[in-house]
C-alpha positions as CSV (number, residue, x, y, z in Angstrom):
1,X,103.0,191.1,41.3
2,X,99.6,189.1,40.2
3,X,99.7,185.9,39.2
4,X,97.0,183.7,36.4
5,X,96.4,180.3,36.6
6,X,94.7,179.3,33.7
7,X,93.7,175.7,32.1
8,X,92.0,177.2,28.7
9,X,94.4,174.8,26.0
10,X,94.3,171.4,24.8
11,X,93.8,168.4,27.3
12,X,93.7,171.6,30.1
13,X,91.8,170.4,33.8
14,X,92.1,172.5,37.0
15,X,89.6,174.4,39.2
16,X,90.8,177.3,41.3
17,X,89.7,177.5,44.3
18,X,92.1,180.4,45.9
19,X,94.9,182.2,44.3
20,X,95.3,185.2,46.5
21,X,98.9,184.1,48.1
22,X,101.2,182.3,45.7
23,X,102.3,180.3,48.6
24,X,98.7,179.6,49.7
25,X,97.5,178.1,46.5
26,X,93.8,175.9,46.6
27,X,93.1,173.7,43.9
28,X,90.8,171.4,42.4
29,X,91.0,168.6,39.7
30,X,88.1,168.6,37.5
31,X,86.2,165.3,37.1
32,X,85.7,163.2,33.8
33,X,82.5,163.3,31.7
34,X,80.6,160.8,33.9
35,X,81.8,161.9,37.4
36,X,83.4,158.6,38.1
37,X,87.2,159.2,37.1
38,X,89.3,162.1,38.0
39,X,93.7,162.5,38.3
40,X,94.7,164.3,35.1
41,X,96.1,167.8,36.0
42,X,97.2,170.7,33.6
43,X,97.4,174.2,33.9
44,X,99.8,177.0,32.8
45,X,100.9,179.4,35.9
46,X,101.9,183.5,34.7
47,X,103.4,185.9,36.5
48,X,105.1,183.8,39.9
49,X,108.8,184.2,38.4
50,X,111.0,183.9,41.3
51,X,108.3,183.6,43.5
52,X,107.6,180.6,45.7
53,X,104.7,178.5,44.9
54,X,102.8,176.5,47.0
55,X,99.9,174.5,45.2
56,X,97.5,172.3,47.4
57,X,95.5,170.1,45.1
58,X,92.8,169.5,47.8
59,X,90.5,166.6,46.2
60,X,93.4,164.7,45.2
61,X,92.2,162.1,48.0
62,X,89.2,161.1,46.2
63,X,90.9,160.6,42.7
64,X,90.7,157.5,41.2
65,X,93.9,156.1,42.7
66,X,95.1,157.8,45.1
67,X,97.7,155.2,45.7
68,X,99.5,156.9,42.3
69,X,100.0,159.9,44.5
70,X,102.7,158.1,46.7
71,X,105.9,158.8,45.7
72,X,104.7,160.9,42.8
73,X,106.8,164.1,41.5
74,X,105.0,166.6,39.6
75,X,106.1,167.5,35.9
76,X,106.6,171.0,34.8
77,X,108.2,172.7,31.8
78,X,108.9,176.2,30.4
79,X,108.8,175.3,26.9
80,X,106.7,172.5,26.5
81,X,108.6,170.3,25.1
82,X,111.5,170.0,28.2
83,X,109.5,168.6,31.0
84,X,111.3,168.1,34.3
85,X,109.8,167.2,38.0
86,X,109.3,169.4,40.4
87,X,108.9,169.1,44.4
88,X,105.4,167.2,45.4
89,X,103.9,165.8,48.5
90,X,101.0,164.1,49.5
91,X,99.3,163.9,52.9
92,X,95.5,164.6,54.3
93,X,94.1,164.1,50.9
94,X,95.8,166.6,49.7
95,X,98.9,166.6,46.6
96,X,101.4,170.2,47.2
97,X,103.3,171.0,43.9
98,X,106.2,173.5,45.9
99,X,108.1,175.5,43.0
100,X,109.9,178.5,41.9
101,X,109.4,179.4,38.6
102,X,112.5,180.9,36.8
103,X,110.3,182.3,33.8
104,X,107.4,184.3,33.5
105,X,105.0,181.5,32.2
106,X,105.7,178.0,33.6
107,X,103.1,174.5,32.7
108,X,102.3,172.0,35.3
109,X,100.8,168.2,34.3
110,X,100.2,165.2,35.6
111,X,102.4,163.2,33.0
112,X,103.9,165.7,29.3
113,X,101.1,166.2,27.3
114,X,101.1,164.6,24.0
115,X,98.9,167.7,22.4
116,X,96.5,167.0,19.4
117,X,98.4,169.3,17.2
118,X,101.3,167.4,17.6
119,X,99.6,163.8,17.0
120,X,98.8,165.7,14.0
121,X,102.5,166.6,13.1
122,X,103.1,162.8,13.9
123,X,100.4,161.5,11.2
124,X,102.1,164.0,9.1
125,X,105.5,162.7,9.3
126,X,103.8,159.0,8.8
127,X,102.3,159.5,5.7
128,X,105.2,160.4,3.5
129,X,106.7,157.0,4.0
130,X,106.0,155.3,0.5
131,X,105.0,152.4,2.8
132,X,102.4,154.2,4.5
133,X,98.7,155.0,4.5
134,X,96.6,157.0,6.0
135,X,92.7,156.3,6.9
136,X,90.1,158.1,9.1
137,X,88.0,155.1,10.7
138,X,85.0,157.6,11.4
139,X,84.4,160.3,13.4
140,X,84.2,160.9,17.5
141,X,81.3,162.1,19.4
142,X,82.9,165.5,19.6
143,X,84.0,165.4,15.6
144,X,87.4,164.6,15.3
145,X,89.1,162.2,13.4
146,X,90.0,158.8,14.2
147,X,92.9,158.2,12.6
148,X,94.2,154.8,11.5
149,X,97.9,154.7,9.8
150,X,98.5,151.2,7.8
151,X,102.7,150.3,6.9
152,X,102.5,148.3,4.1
153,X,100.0,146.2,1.6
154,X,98.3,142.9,2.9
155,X,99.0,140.1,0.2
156,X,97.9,137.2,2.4
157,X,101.3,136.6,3.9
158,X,102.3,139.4,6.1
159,X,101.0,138.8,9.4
160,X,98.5,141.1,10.8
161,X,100.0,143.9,13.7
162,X,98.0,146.3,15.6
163,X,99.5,148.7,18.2
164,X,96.7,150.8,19.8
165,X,97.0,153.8,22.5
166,X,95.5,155.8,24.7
167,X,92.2,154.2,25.1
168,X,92.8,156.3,28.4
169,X,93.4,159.7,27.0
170,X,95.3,160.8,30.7
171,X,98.0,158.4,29.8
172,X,100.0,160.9,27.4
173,X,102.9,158.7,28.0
174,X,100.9,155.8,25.4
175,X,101.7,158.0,22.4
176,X,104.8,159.4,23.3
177,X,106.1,155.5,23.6
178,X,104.3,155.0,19.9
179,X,105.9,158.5,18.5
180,X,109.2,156.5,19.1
181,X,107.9,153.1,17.4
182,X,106.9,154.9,14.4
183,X,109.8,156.8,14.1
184,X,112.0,153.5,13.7
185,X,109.2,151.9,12.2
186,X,109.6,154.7,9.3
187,X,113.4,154.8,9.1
188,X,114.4,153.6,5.3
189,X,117.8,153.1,7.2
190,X,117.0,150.7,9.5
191,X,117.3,147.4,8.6
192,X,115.0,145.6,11.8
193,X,112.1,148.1,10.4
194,X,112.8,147.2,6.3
195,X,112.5,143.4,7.7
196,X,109.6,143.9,9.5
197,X,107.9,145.8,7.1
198,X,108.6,143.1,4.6
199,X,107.0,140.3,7.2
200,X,104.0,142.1,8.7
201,X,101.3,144.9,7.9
202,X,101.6,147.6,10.9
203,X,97.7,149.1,11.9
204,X,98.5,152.0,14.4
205,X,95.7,154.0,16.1
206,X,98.4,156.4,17.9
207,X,95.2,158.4,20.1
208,X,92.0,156.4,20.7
209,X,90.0,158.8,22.5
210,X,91.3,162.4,20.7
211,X,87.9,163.6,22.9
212,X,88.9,162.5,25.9
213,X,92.4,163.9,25.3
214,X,91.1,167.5,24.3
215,X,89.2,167.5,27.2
216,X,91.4,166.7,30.0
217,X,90.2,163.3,31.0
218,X,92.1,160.6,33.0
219,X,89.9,157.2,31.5
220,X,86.8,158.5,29.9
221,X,85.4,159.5,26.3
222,X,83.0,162.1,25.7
223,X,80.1,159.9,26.3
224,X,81.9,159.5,29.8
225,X,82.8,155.7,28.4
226,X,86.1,153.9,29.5
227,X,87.3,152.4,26.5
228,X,89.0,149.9,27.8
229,X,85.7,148.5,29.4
230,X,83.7,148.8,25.8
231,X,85.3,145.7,23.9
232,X,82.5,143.1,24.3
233,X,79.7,145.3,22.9
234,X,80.8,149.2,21.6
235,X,78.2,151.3,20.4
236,X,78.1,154.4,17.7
237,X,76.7,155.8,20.5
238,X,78.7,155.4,23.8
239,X,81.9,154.4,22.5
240,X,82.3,154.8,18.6
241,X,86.4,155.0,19.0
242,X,86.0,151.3,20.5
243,X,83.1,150.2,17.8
244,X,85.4,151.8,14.4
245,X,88.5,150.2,15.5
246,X,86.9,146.8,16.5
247,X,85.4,146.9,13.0
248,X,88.6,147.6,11.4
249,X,90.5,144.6,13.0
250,X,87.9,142.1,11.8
251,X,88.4,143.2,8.2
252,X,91.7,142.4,8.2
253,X,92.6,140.1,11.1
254,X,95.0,140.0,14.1
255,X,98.0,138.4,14.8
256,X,99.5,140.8,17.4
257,X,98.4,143.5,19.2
258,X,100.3,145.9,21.7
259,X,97.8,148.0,23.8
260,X,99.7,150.9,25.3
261,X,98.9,152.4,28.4
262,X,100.1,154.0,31.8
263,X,99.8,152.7,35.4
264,X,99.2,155.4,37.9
265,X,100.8,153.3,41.1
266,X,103.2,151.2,39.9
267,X,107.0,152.3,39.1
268,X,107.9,150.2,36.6
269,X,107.4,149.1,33.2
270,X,105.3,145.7,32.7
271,X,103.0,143.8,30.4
272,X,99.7,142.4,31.2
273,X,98.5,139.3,29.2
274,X,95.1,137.1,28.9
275,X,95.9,135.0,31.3
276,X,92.3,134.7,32.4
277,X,91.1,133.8,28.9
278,X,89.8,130.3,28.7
279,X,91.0,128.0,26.0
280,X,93.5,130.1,24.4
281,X,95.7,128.5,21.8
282,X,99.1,127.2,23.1
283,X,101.1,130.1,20.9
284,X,99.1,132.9,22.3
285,X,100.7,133.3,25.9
286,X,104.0,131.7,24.9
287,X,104.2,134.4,22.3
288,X,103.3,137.1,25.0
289,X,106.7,135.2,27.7
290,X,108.9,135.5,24.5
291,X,107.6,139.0,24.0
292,X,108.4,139.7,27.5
293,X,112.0,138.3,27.5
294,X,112.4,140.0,24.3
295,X,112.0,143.1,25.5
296,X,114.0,143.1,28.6
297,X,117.0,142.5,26.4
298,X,116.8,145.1,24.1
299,X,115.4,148.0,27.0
300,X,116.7,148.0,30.9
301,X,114.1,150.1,31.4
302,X,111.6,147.2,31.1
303,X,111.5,144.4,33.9
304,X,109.1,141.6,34.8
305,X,109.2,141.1,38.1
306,X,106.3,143.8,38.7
307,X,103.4,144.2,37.4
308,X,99.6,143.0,38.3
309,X,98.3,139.6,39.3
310,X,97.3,137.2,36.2
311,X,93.9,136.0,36.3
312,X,92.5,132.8,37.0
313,X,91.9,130.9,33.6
314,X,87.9,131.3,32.6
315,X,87.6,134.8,34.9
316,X,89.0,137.3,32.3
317,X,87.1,140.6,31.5
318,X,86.5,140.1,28.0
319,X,85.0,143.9,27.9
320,X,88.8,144.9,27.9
321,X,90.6,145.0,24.7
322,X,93.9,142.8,25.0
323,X,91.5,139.5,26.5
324,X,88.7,140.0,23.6
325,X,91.3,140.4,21.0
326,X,93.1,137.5,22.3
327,X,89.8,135.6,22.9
328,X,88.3,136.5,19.6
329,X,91.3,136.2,17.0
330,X,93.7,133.8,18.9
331,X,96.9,136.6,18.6
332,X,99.2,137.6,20.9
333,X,97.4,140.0,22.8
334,X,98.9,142.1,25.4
335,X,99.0,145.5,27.7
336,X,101.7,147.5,27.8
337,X,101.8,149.7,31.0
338,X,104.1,152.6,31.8
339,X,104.5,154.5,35.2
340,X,103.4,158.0,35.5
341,X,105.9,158.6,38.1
342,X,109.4,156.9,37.6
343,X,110.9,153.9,36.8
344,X,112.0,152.6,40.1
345,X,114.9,150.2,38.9
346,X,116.6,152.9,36.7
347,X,115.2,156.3,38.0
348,X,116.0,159.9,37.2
349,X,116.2,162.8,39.8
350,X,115.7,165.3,37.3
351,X,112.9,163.8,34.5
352,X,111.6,161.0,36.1
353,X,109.6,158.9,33.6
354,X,109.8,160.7,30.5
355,X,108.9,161.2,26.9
356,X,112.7,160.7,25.8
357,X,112.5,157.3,27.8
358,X,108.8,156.4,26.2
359,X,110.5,157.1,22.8
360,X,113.0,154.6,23.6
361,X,111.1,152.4,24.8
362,X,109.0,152.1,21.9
363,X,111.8,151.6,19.1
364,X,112.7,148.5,21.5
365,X,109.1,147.1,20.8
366,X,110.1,146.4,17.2
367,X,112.8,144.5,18.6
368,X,110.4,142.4,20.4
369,X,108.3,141.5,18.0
370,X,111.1,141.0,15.2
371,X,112.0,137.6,17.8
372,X,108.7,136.5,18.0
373,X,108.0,136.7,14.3
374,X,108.8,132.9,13.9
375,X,106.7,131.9,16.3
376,X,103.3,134.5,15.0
377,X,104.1,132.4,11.7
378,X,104.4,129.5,12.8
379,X,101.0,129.8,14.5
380,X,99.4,130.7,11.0
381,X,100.0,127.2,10.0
């Protein structure tokens, strides 16, 4: 029986190279607008049930970290909404996804993909909250909507909170994490949410770069621009997701922001702060440490002993978004970074990383940020 391997969907990258064999299966990752970035994968295999797959991703050695490939499992679902790992190797340059489909039509992907019609089911639930707004910031490069949710009214007390994600559209696992913050965020039941909802104005961007994410890029917009390197001096023209948003937060102000994202290598959840920014008020990184302490009370799955190296004070990169917003507005700034393949201290065979876990992992935010509330006021004077 024939087999198809096609990538023509939403947030879809693969080139096939050979598909004559099911067990001798060439591929090729297709590169970012720019050239420079390349390690989302996602394509939808027909016709191999009960056959024995054998998929050689062959430029996987000149991805943008090819470190993330150690250790890494493949994910793969049926239904596309149940994703589970399958067998994966990498050697020579080369990643081999090894599977036997039980079903007709089986998906493959780098991380679940968090699809656009589904970010659109997510604004939908959002905006029936009676405490909830919706606002389109402007428009991409490739026309879509940039959509900004606001929970609750400013009135000059509430404190200011931003949570922002996927500046790097190939890090799916960003808006799966704030699906699950939203979700608690929005529950008239919960009485963490009603208080914080009472102290603080929530700004959420769930999807910065909607282009990026149609398109099946790992880092880069349209334009080819990483986002996350735009901070210091976005344009309309290069990097209008970057330029809308920035905007936005100086009309209202910040007093915390939570950039999500995903860390190819790495195996853990961590948090990256300004370290590096020079003459930071004292609140900012204390407010970041009881963030951190915070949160691996209320969530085993998030640990501090990993994560990257803190930057000398005065050598920050102020073109990333967590060290201008910190550097610009004095608020407790920081990265949140998730791993594509499993978390190491608490893994699972079967799911590895996954959206259920991201979920999670974002209602335990709130409870983060409800104990540092004392110390964001206090820091308003």
């Amino acid at each position: 029986m024939s087999f198809l391997i096609s990538r023509a969907f939403d947030s879809g990258n693969i080139e096939v190279i050979e598909a004559s064999h099911p067990e001798a299966v060439r591929l090729s990752i297709v590169p970012d607008e720019g050239g420079e970035h390349f390690q989302w994968f996602h394509f939808r295999v027909v016709g191999a049930r009960d056959q024995a797959l054998n998929m050689a991703i062959e430029n996987a050695g000149q991805a943008s970290y090819p470190k993330g490939w150690e250790g890494y499992q493949a994910c793969a679902s049926y239904d596309r909404e149940t994703w589970f790992r399958v067998p994966t190797s990498y050697a020579d340059g080369k990643l081999v996804i090894a599977h036997r489909p039980a079903h007709d039509a089986v998906y493959y992907a780098y991380f679940a993909p968090y699809s656009q019609e589904r970010h659109r089911d997510l604004i939908a639930r959002s905006v029936v909250h009676p405490a909830s707004r919706l606002e389109v910031l402007g428009r991409t490069l490739d026309g879509r909507d940039l959509d900004l949710l606001q929970l609750g009214e400013p009135d000059g007390h509430r404190l200011n909170c931003w949570v922002i994600a996927r500046q790097h559209p190939g890090e799916s696992m960003a808006e799966w994490l704030v699906e699950g913050l939203l979700e608690r965020l929005l529950d008239t039941h919960d009485p963490l949410s009603r208080k914080l909802l009472a102290e603080a104005v929530f700004y959420v961007v769930p999807n910065m770069n909607p282009d990026g994410s149609r398109r099946g890029h790992l880092r880069t917009n349209a334009a080819g621009a990483n986002l996350n390197r735009e901070w210091a001096e976005p344009t309309m023209e290069r990097s209008p997701e970057v330029y809308l948003v920035r905007q936005k937060m100086r009309q209202t102000g910040v007093d915390f922001c939570l950039d999500v994202h995903g860390d190819e290598a790495l195996p853990y959840n961590f948090i990256a702060g300004p370290d590096g920014v020079a003459d930071l008020p004292n609140h900012v990184l204390a407010g970041r440490d009881a963030f951190e302490a915070a949160l691996v009370r209320a969530s085993p799955d998030f640990q501090t002993e990993h994560g990257y190296p803190k930057a000398p004070v005065g050598k920050a990169n102020l073109t990333m978004a967590t060290n201008h917003i910190a550097d610009h507005f004095g608020a407790v700034s920081m990265t949140l970074e998730q791993p594509f393949k499993d978390n190491a201290n608490l893994p699972d065979g079967i799911h590895g990383w996954s959206p259920a876990r991201c979920r999670l992992l974002g209602r335990a935010q709130l409870d983060a940020l409800h104990a540092i509330v004392p110390l964001l006021r206090q820091a308003r004077g």
